[in-house]
Structure formats: C-alpha cells, structure tokens
C-alpha positions, 0 to 999 in steps of 0.5 A: 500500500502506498500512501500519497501526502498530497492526496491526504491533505498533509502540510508540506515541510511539516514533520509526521509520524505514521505507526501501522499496528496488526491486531487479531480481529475484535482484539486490542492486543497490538501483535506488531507495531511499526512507526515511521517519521516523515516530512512532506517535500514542498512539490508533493506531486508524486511524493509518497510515505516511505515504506513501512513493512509489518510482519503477518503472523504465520498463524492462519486468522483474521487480523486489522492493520490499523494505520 
C-alpha cells in the first residue's frame, strides 16, 4: 500500500509520524507495531510515505492493520 501526502491533505515541510499496528480481529492486543517519521517535500506531486513493512503472523486468522 502506498500512501500519497498530497492526496491526504498533509502540510508540506511539516514533520509526521505514521505507526501501522496488526491486531487479531475484535482484539486490542497490538501483535506488531511499526512507526515511521516523515516530512512532506514542498512539490508533493508524486511524493509518497516511505515504506513501512509489518510482519503477518504465520498463524492462519483474521487480523486489522490499523494505520
């Protein structure tokens, strides 16, 4: 999944943290946690978050990724 700054309407030169959790579904125990600093250049045409790569358990399941 990539996500585009400009198409979620973050300020440019502004520094943001973007934290991915996997929980198992109708859970609240975060299973793995993923957190990332980013700042939006001033051209943001194009622009993406950088990636972020969170494990999925090898355990069959359902699970949300909370972003």
């Amino acid at each position: 999944m990539n996500v585009q700054p400009y198409a979620i309407g973050l300020q440019p030169n502004n520094q943001y943290q973007l934290d991915v959790n996997v929980l198992p579904y109708r859970s609240s125990d975060v299973i793995n946690t993923q957190s990332i600093s980013f700042k939006p250049a001033e051209n943001q045409v194009g622009d993406t978050i950088p990636n972020v790569t969170v494990p999925i358990p090898h355990k069959p399941g359902i699970y949300n990724i909370d972003v």
